[in-house]
C-alpha positions as CSV (number, residue, x, y, z in Angstrom):
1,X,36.9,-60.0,-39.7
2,X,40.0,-58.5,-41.0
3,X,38.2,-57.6,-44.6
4,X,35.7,-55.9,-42.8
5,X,38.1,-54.0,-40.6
6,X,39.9,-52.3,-43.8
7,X,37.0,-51.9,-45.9
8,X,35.7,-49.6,-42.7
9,X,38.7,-47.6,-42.8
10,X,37.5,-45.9,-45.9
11,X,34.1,-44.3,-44.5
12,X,35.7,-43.3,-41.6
13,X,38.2,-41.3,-44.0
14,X,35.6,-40.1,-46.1
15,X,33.9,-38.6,-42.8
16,X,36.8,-37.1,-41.8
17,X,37.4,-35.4,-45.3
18,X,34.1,-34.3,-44.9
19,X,34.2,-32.2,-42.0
20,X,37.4,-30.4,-43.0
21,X,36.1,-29.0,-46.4
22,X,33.3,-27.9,-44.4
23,X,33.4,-24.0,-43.7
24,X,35.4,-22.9,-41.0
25,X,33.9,-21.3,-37.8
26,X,36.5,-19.1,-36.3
27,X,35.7,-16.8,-33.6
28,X,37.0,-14.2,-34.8
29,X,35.0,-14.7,-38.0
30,X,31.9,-14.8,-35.4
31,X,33.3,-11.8,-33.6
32,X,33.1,-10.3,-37.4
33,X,29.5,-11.6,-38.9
34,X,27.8,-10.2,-35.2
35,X,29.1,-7.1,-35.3
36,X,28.0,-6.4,-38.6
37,X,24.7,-8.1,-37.9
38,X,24.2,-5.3,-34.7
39,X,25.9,-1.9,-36.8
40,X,23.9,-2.9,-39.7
41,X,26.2,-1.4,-41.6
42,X,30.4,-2.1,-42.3
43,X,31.4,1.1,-40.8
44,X,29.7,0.5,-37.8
45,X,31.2,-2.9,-37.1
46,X,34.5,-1.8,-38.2
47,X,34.3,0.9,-35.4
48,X,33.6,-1.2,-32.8
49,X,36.1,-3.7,-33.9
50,X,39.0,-1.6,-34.3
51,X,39.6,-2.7,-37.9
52,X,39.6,-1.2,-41.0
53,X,36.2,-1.4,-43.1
54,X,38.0,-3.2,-46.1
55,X,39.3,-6.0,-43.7
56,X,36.1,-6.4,-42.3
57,X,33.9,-6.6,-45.8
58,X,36.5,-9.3,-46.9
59,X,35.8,-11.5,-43.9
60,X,32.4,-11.6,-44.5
61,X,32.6,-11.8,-47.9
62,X,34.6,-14.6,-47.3
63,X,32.5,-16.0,-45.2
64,X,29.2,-15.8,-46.9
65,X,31.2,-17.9,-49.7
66,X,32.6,-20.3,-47.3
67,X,29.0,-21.2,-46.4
68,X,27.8,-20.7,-49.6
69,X,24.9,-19.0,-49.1
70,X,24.3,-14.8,-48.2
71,X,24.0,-14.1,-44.6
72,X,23.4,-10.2,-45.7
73,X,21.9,-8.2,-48.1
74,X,23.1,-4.8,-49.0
75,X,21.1,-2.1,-49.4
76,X,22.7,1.1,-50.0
77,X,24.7,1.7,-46.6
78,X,23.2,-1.2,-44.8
79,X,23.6,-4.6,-44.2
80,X,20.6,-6.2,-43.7
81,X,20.7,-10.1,-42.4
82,X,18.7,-12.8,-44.8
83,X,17.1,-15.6,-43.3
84,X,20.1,-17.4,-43.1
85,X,22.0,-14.6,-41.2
86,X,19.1,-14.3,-39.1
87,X,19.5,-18.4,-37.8
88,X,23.0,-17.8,-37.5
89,X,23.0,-14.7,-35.7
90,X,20.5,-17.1,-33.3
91,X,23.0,-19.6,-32.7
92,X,26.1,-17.3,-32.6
93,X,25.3,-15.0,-29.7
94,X,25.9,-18.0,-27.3
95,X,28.7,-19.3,-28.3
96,X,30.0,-15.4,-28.7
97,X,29.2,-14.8,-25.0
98,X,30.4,-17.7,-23.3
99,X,34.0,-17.4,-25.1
100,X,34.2,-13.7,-24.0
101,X,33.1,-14.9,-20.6
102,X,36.2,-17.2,-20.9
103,X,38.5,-14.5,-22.0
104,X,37.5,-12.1,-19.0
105,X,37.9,-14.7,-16.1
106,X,41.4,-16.0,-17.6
107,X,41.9,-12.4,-17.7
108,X,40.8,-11.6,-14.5
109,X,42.8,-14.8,-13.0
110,X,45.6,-14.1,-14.3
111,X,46.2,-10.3,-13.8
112,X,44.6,-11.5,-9.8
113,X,42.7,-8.7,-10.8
114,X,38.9,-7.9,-10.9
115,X,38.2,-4.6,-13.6
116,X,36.2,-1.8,-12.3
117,X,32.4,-2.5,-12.9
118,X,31.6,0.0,-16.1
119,X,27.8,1.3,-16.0
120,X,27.0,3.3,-18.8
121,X,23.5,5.3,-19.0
122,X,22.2,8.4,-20.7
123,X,22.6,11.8,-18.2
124,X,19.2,12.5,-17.0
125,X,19.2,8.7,-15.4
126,X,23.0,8.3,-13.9
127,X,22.4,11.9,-11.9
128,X,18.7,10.6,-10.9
129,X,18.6,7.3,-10.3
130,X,22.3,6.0,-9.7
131,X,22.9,8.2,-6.3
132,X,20.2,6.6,-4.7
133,X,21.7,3.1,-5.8
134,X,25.0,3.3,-4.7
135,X,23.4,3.6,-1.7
136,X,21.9,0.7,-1.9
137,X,24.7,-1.0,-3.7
138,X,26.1,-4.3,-1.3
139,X,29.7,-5.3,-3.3
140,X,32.4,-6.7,-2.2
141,X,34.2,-3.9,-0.8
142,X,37.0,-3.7,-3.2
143,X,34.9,-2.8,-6.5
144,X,34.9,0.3,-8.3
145,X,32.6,1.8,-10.4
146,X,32.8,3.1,-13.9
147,X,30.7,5.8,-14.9
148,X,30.2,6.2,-18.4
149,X,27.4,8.8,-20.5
150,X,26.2,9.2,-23.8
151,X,23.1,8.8,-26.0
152,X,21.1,5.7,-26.0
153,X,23.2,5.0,-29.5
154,X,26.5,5.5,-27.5
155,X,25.1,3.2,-24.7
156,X,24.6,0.2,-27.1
157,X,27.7,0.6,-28.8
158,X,29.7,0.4,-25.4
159,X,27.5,-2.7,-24.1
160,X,28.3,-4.1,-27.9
161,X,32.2,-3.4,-27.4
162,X,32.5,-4.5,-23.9
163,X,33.5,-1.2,-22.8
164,X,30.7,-1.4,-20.3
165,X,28.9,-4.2,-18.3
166,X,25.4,-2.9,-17.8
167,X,23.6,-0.3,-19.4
168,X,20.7,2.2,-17.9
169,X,18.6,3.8,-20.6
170,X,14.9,4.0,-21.4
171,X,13.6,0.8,-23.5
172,X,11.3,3.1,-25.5
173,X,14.6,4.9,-27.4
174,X,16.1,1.1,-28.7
175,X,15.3,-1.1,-31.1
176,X,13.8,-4.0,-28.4
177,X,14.8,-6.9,-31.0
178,X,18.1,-5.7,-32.0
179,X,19.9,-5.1,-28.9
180,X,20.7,-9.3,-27.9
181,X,20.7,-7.9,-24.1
182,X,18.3,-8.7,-20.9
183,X,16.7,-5.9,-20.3
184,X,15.9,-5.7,-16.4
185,X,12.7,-3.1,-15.4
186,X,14.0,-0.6,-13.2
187,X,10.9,2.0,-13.4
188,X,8.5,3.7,-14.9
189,X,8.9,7.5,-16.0
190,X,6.2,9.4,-17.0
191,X,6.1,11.7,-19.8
192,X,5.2,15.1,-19.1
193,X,4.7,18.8,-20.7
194,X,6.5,20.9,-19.7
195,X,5.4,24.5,-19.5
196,X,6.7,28.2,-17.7
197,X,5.7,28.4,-14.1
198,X,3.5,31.6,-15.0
199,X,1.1,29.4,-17.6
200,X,-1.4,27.9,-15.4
201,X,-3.4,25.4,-17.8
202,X,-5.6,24.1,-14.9
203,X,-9.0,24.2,-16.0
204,X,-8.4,25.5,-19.1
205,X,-10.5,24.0,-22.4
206,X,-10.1,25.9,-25.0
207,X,-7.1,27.8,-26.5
208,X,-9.2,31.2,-26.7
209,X,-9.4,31.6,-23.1
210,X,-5.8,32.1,-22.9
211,X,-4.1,35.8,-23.3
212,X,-2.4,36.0,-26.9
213,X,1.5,35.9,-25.5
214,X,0.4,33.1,-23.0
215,X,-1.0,31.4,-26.8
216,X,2.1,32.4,-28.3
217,X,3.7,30.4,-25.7
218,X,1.7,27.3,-25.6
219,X,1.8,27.5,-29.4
220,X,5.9,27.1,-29.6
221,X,7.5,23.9,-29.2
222,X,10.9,23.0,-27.7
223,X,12.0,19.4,-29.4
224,X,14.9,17.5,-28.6
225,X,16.3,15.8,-31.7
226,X,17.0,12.3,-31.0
227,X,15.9,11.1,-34.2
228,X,13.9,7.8,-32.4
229,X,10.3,6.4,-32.7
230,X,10.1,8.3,-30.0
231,X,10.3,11.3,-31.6
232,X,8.5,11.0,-34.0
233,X,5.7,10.4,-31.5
234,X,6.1,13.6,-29.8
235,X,6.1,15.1,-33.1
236,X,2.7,13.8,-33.7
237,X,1.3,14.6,-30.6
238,X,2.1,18.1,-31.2
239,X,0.7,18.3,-34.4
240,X,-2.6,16.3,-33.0
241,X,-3.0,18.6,-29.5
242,X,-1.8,21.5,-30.3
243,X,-2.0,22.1,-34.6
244,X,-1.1,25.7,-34.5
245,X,1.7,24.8,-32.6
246,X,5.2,25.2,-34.4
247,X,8.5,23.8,-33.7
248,X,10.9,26.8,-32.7
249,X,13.9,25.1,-31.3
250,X,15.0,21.6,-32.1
251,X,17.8,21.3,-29.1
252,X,20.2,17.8,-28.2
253,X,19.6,17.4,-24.3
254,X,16.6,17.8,-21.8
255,X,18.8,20.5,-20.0
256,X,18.5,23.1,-23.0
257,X,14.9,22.5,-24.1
258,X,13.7,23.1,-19.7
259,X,15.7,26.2,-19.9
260,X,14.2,27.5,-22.7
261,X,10.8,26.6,-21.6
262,X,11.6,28.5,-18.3
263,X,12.9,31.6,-19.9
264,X,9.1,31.6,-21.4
265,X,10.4,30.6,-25.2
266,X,7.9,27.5,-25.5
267,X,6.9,24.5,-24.2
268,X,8.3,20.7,-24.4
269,X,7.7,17.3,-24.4
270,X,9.9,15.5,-21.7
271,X,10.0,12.4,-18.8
272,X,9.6,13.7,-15.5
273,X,13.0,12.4,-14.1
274,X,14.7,14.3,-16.4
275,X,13.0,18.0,-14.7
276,X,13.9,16.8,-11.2
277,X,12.9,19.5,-8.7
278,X,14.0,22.9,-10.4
279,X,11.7,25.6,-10.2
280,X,10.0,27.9,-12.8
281,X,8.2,25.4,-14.6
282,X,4.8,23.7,-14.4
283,X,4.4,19.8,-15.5
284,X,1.3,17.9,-16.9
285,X,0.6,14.5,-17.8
286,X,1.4,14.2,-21.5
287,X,-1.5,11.2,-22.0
288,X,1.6,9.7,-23.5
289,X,3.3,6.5,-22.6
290,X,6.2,6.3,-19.8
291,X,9.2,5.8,-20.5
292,X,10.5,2.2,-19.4
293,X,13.6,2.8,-17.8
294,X,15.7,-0.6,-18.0
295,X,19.5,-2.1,-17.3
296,X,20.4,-3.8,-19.7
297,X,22.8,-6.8,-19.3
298,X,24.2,-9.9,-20.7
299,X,22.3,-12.8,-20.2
300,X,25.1,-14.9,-19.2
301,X,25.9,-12.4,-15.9
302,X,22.2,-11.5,-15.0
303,X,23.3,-13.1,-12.1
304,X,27.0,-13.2,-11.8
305,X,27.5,-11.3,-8.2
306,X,28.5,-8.2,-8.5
307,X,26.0,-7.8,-12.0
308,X,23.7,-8.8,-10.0
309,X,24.0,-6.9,-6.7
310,X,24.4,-3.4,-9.1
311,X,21.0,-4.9,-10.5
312,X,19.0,-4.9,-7.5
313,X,20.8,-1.2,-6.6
314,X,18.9,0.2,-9.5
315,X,16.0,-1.7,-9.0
316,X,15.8,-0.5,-5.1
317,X,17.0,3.0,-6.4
318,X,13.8,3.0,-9.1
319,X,11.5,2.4,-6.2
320,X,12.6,4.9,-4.4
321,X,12.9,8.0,-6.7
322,X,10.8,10.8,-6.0
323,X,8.9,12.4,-8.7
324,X,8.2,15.9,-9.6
325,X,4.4,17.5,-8.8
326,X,2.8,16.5,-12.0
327,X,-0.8,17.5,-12.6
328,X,-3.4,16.3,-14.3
329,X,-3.7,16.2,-18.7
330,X,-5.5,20.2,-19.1
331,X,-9.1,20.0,-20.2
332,X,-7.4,21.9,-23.4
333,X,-5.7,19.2,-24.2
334,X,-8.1,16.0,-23.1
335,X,-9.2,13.9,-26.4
336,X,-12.4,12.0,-26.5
């Protein structure tokens, strides 16, 4: 009995040597390969990090040999995940959020402290939609809110940092399988032309029945430069409605393209909640898809209290909105 006990001792050795030449998993080497996987590219991930891109292209570099396999390829200034980075980035997003989870509630307990819930959404959606849902917001009395804008780029980057807990853009203007977020239906926002108040397209069907500056008009489009699929989209339905039309302005926010479609410049291609209700300008159905307006959220507080109450805000607060008078896709512009 005694022989067999010693000659055990060896495999149990051998297991244990085993696992320590294996590759170490840090978190922080985690914290690392995920970030890179999201930026797609080292600068990106060293941003959000706070570390220097050097520092950051020798932890993965070290990583990728710890494993000894690639987890990326490189392709000029991206990093694109193999197969392998692709399975890990799987399994390393849970184990990511519940240690940050950790982090903020030891945080939290210790400081005896809650943070200020930060909501971050593009402009057009925090002034329409977020009045109307901290109305129907029901905290805990002692919780502030965090506003914070920028572009749908900006958004993801703050969710990705945890500068901000839930984010409010439109689902159309993100890359659905790269974001690693829930993303919650709060509303649907149509897409709408946009032209002045004194070019009445009702009942219009052909170009020629319009007077040449009123043509002129129709024939000039406003585009905001966003650089998404979804401009490229609006793009092509220009080029396939309207073919004489040429781009005259390429502008960086709903505000300035409505303004110069109301000062009789053009016309534009925008959602409806981002007109509200200021005059001097006429709106038709685009025949275009709406915008889906979502939160977006980690999956690990979807329903955490406050997350969740702020959740059901916007939800209530999408139902509710009031849309501009939109009329009807012009006979000009109807497609068999």
């Amino acid at each position: 009995m005694q022989k067999a006990v010693r000659e055990a001792r060896p495999a149990s050795s051998d297991l244990r040597l085993g696992v320590q030449t294996g590759p170490e998993l840090t978190f922080r080497k985690l914290k690392a390969f995920w970030a890179v996987a999201q930026s797609q590219s080292l600068t990106g991930a060293a941003k959000l990090l706070g570390i220097t891109q050097p520092s950051l292209s020798q932890q993965i570099i070290g990583l990728e040999q710890s494993l000894g396999f690639p987890l990326f390829v490189r392709r000029s200034n991206r990093m694109i995940l193999t197969e392998a980075g692709v399975l890990m980035l799987r399994k390393a997003e849970p184990v990511l959020r519940g240690m940050q989870d950790l982090e903020d509630t030891l945080a939290s307990y210790g400081s005896g402290q809650r943070h200020p819930l930060r909501l971050a959404g593009v402009e057009s959606l925090l002034r329409t939609i977020l009045p109307e849902a901290l109305r129907h917001m029901d905290l805990d009395g002692t919780t502030e809110c965090d506003l914070l804008e920028g572009a749908p780029a900006d958004v993801l980057e703050m969710l990705y940092s945890r500068q901000a807990d839930i984010g409010l853009l439109a689902a159309n203007s993100i890359s659905e399988a790269s974001t690693g977020f829930l993303q919650i239906p709060i509303m649907a926002d149509p897409t709408v032309l946009a032209v002045p108040e004194s070019l009445d397209l009702g009942g219009v069907e052909r170009l020629e029945d319009l007077a040449l500056d009123q043509q002129a008009v129709l024939n000039a489009s406003i585009q905001i430069a966003f650089g998404t699929q979804h401009s490229r989209r609006i793009e092509s339905w220009f080029a396939e409605m309207l073919p004489q039309n040429r781009m005259t302005a390429r502008v960086r926010s709903f505000e300035t393209a409505l303004s110069m479609v109301r000062a009789g410049l053009g016309v534009c291609i925008v959602p409806a909640l981002s007109v509200g209700a200021a005059p001097g300008l006429r709106l038709y159905h685009a025949g275009l898809e709406p915008r889906r307006i979502v939160a977006l959220i980690q999956p690990s507080q979807h329903r955490a209290g406050r997350h969740a109450a702020v959740v059901a805000a916007l939800q209530a607060a999408g139902a509710a909105v009031r849309l501009p008078v939109i009329d009807a896709l012009p006979p000009l512009l109807t497609r068999p």
